[in-house]
C-alpha positions in Angstrom: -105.9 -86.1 138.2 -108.8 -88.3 136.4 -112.7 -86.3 136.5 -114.0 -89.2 139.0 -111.2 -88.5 141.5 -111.5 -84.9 141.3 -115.4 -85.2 141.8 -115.2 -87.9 144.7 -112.5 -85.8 146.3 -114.7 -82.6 146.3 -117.5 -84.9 147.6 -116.0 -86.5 150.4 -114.5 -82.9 151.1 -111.3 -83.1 150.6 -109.0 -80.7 147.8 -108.7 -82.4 144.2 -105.9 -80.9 141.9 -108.6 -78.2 140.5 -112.3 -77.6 141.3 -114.5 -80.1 139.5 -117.8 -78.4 137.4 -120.7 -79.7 136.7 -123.8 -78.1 134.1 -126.5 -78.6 131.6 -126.3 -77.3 129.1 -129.6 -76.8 126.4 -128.0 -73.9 124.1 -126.8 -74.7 120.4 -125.1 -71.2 120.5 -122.5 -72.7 123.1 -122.3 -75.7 121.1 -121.1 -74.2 118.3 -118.8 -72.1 120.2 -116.6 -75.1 120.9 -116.8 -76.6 117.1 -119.8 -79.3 118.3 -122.3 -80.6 115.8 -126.1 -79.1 116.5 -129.0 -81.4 116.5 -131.9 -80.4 115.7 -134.1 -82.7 118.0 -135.8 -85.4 116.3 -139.5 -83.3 115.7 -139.6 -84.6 112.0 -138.7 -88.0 113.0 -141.5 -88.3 115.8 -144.2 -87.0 113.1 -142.8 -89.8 110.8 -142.8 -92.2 113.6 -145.9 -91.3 115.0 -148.3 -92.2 112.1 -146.5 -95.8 112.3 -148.8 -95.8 115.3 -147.7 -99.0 117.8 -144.8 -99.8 115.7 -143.6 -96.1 115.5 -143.6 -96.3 119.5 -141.8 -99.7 119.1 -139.2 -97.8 117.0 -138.1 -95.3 119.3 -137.8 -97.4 122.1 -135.9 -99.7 120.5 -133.2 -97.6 120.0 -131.9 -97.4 123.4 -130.9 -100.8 123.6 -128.9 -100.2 120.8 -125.7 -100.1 122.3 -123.7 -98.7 118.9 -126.5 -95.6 118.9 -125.9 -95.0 122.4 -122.8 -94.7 122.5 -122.5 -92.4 119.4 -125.4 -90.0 120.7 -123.1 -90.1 124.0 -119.8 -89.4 122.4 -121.1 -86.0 121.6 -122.1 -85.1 125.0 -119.3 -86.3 126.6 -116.7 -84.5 123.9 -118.5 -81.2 124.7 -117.8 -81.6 129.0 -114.4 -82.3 127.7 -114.1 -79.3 125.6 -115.1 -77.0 128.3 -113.6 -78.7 131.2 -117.2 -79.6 133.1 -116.0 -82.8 134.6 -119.2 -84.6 135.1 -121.1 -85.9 131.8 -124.2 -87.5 132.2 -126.2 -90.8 131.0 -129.6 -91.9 131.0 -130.8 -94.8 133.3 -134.4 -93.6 133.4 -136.9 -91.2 132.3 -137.0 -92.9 129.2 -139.7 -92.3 125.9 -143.2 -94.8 125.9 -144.6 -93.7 123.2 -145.3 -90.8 121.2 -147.9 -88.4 122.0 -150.9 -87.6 120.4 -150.1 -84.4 118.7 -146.9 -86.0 117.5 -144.2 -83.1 118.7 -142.8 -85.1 121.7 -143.8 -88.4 123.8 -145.0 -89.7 127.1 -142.1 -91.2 129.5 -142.1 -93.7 131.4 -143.4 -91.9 134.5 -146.7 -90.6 132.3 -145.1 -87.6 131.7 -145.9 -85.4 128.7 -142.6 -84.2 126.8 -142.4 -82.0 124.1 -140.1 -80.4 122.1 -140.0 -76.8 121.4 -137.7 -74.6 119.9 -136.1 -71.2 121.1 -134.1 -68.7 119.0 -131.1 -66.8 120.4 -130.1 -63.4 120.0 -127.5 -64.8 117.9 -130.5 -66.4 115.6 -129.1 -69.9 116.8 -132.4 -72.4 117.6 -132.1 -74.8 120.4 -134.4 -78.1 121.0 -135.1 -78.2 124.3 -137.4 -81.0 125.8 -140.5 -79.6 128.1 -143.0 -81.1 130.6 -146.8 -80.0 129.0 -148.8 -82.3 131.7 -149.5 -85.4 132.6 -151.0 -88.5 131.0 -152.8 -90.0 134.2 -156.3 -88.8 134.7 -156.7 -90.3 137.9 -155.7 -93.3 140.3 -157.4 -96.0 137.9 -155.6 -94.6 135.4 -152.8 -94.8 136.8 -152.9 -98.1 138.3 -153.7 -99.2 134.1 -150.0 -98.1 133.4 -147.4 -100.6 133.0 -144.4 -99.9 135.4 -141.3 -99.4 134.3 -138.6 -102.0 135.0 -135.1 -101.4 136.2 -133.9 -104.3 134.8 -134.6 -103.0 130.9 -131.0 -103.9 129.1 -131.0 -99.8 128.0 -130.6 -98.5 131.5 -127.3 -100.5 131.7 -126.3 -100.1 128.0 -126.4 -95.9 129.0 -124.0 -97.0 131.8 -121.5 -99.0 130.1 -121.0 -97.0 127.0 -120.7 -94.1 129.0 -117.6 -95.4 131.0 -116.2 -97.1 128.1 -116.1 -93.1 126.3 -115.0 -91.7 129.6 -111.9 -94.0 129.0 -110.9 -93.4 125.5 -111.1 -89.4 126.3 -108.6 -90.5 129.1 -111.1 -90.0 132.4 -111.2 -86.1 131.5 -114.8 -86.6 132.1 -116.3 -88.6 134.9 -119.1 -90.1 132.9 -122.3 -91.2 135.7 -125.6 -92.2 135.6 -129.0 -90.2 136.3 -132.0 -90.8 136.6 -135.9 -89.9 138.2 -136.7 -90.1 141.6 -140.0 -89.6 143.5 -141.3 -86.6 143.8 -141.1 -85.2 140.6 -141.9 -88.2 138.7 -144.7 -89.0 140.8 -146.7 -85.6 140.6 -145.8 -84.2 136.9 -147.5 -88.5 135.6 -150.7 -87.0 136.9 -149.9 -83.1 136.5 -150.7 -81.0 139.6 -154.1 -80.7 140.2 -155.1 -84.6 139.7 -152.0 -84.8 142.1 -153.7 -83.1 144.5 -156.4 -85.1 145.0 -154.0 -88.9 145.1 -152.7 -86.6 147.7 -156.2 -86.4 149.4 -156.3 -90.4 149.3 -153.6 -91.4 151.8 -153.4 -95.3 150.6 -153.4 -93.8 146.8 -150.4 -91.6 147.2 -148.4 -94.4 149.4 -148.8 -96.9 146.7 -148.0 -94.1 143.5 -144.6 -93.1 145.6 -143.5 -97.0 146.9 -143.8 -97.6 143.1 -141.4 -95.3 142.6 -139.3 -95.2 145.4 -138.9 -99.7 145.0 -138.6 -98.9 141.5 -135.6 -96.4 141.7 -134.1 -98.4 144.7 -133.6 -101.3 142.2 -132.4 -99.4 139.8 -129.8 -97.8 142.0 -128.6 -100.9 143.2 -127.9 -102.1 139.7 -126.1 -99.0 138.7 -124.0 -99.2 142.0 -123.5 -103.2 141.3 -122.0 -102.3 138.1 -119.5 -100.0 139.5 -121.7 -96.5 139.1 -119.6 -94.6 141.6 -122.1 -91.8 141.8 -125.9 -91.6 140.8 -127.7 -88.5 139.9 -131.5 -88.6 141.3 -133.5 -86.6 139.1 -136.8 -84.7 142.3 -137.7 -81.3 142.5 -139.5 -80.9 145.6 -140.6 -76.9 146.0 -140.5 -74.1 143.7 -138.9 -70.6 144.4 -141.9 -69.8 147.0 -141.6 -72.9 149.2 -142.3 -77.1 148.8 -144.9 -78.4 146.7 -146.4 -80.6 149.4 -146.1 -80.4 153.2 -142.8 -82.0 154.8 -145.0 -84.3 157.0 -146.3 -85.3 153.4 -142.2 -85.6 152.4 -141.0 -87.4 155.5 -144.4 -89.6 155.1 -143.8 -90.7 151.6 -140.3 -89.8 150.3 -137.5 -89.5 152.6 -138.0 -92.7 154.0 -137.2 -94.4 150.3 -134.3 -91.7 149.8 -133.1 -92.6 152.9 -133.0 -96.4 151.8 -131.6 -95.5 148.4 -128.5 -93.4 150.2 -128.0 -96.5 152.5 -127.9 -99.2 149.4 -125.3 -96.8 147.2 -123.3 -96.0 149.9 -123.0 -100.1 151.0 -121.8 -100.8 147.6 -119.1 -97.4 147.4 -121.2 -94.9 145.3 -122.4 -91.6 146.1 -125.9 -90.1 145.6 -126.2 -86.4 144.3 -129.4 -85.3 144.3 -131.0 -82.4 142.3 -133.8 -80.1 143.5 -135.0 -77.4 142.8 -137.0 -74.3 144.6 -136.9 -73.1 148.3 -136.1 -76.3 150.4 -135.7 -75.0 153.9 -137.9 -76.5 155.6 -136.4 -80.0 154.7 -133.1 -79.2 154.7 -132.1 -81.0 157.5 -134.5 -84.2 156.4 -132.2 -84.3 153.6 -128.8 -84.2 154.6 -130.5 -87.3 157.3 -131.1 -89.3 154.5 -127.6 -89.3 153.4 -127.4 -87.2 150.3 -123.9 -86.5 149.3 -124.6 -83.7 147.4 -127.4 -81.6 146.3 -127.8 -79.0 143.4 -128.6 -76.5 142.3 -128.9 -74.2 145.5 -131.2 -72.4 143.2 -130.8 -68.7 144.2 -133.2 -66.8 143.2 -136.3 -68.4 145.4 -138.7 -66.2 147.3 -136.4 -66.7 150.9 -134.0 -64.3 151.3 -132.1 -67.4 154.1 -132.2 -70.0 151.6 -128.7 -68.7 150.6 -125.8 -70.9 149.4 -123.4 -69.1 151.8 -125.6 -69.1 154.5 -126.1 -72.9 154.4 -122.5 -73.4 153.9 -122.0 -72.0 157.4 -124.3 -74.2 159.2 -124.3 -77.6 156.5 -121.2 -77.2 154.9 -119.5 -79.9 156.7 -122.5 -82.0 156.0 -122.8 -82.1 152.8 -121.4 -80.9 149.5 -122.9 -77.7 147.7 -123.4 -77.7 143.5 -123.8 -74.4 141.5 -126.1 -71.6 143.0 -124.7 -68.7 140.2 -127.9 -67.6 139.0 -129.4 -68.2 135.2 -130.9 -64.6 135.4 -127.7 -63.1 136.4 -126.4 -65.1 133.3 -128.8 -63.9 131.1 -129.1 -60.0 132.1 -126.0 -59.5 134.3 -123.2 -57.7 133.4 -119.7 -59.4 132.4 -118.5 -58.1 135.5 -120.9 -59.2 138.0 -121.0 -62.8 136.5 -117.2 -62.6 137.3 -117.7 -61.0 140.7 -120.3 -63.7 141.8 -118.1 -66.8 140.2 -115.1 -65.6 142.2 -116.8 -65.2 145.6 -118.4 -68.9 144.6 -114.9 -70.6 144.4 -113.6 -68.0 147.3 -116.1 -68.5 150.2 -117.2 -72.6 149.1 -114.6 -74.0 147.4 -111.3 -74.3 150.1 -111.2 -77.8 151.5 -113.6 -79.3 149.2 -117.3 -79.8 149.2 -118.3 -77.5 146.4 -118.7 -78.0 142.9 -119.0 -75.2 140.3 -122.3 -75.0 138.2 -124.8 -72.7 137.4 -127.8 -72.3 139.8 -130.3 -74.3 137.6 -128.5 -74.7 133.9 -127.4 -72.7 130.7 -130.6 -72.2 129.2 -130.6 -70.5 125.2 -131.0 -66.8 126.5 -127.3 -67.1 128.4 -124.6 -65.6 125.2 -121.4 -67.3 125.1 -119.7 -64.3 126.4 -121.4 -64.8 130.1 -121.2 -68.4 129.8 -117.3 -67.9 129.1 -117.1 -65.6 131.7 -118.3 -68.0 134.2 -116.2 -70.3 132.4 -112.9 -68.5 133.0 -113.3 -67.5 136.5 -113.4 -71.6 137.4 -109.8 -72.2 134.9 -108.1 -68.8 136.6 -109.1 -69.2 140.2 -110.0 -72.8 140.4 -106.7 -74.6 141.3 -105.8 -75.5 144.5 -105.0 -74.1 146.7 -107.5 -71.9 146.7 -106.5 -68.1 146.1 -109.6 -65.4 144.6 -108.7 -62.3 145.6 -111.7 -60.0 146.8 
């Protein structure tokens, strides 16, 4: 069975051939595991770049409309989720570099978001790149309102797209290769950073205009995916953190769900699926979510404050609503024993995985503390228990 069907399957909850997976993976020590080339981020390029000044920004933009670079950066990507068997590899259709910062060790997105790049050594003495937020560029509205909005229609978003599907191809569609990309939330607050957030917040006709920017914004760009055969789209919105939401869910069902809801309705009229990804201790709007037509949502992050918001106690009362992705916890993959990685994995695929609707994945990613043992172990509870029909013993 090709990765797309055996992802659309579990989606529209129905039993694929095996259980599809899905992760992210920052860890060179993993990487190297499987015989993959590490990178070693492009910090020395970006100081080079950055005392080109405008035409060092020019530079790294540039890049991603080549579609030759693209697709070699991608090939990469893609081989690893074929070595491992994680059946969904992902482009880039937003979030994309500006220019580079001032300190020169990362750049400022599209959104106004500060990204830098720091480095973290494993046990194994292995380094890892990984790309961090460090605040926002946007002092205030006027600020803001300065900025130059990105554009859906920018030849790279596409370019992502297409060389993505022309790789999942040639490795035989034993990855199903789809696009991601920001949302509203997240994007919205993390341009201005939390506190100057706050206070748009304070200014009701501020905020609306900051999230209609990006909720027309990511509509477009949803619709173009989808019009060029995107079968599912990855929104990119944290909305809480392990203690509850970042804003109120009157602020949510003011601002956000309302675009969300419009994005889910515009995929699903032209065939294509909307996972989203968020974050922290959504309880409260749950239900707001599965209303706005989100196929499926990830990561079921399991260690939040809430002892209720519980992947198998959601499965109960949602489960026929919506499909679940990941919920087995980084910490347990960092400090957990072999066996209780294996224990958790197999009551995953046991209690979530019969009829569809579940996809296997980590509760958040594979961050550079988790060893390749635990991350095999995971690993080779989905290959020995994952076919259909189901069967994990107890």
């Amino acid at each position: 069975m090709k990765a797309s069907e055996r992802v659309l399957k579990a989606i529209n909850h129905e039993e694929p051939d095996r259980l599809p997976s899905f992760e992210i993976v920052t860890n060179n020590s993993i990487l190297k595991h499987y015989d993959m080339p590490i990178g070693k981020g492009y910090r020395d390029g970006l100081k080079a770049l950055a005392k080109m000044g405008d035409q060092g920004n020019e530079l790294i933009i540039r890049g991603y409309s080549s579609y030759d670079y693209v697709k070699r950066i991608l090939e990469k990507s893609h081989e690893f989720h074929r070595r491992v068997q994680i059946d969904i590899a992902l482009t880039l259709a937003s979030i994309y570099p500006r220019k580079i910062n001032e300190e020169g060790d990362g750049i400022i997105d599209e959104y106004g978001r500060n990204m830098k790049q720091q480095v973290y050594t494993a046990k194994d003495g292995t380094e890892t790149v990984v790309n961090e937020y460090f605040g926002g560029y946007f002092k205030d509205f006027d600020d803001y309102e300065s900025w130059e909005q990105p554009d859906p229609h920018w030849e790279a978003r596409l370019i992502n797209l297409k060389a993505g599907k022309e790789i999942q191809k040639e490795m035989n569609n034993e990855i199903f290769s789809i696009p991601s990309l920001g949302s509203l939330m997240e994007c919205s607050w993390e341009g201005f950073g939390i506190e100057n957030f706050s206070r748009i917040l304070a200014k009701p006709k501020q905020a609306k205009k900051v999230f209609d920017d990006r909720g027309k914004f990511t509509l477009e760009l949803v619709k173009i995916l989808a019009e060029n055969d995107a079968e599912v789209v990855l929104l990119w919105d944290d909305y809480g953190f392990k203690n509850g939401l970042f804003m109120s869910p009157k602020n949510y069902r003011t601002f956000v769900f309302p675009w969300i809801k419009r994005i889910c309705a515009t995929a699903h009229k032209l065939n294509c699926k909307v996972i989203l990804h968020s974050d922290g201790d959504l309880t409260e709007i749950f239900e707001d979510i599965i209303d706005c037509g989100v196929d499926a949502l990830n990561p079921i992050e399991p260690t939040t404050a809430n002892p209720d918001y519980d992947i198998f106690k959601l499965n109960k009362k949602y489960g026929d609503q919506i499909t679940f992705i990941g919920n087995l916890s980084p910490v347990l993959l960092v400090t957990g024993e072999i066996s209780e990685i294996e224990v958790y994995s197999k009551r995953l695929i046991r209690e979530l995985a019969p009829n569809g609707g579940y996809i296997f994945s980590s509760g958040h990613s594979i961050n550079p503390a988790v060893t390749v043992d635990r991350f095999e172990a995971m690993q080779n509870i989905k290959r020995k228990f994952g076919s259909y029909p189901i069967n994990v013993p107890d």
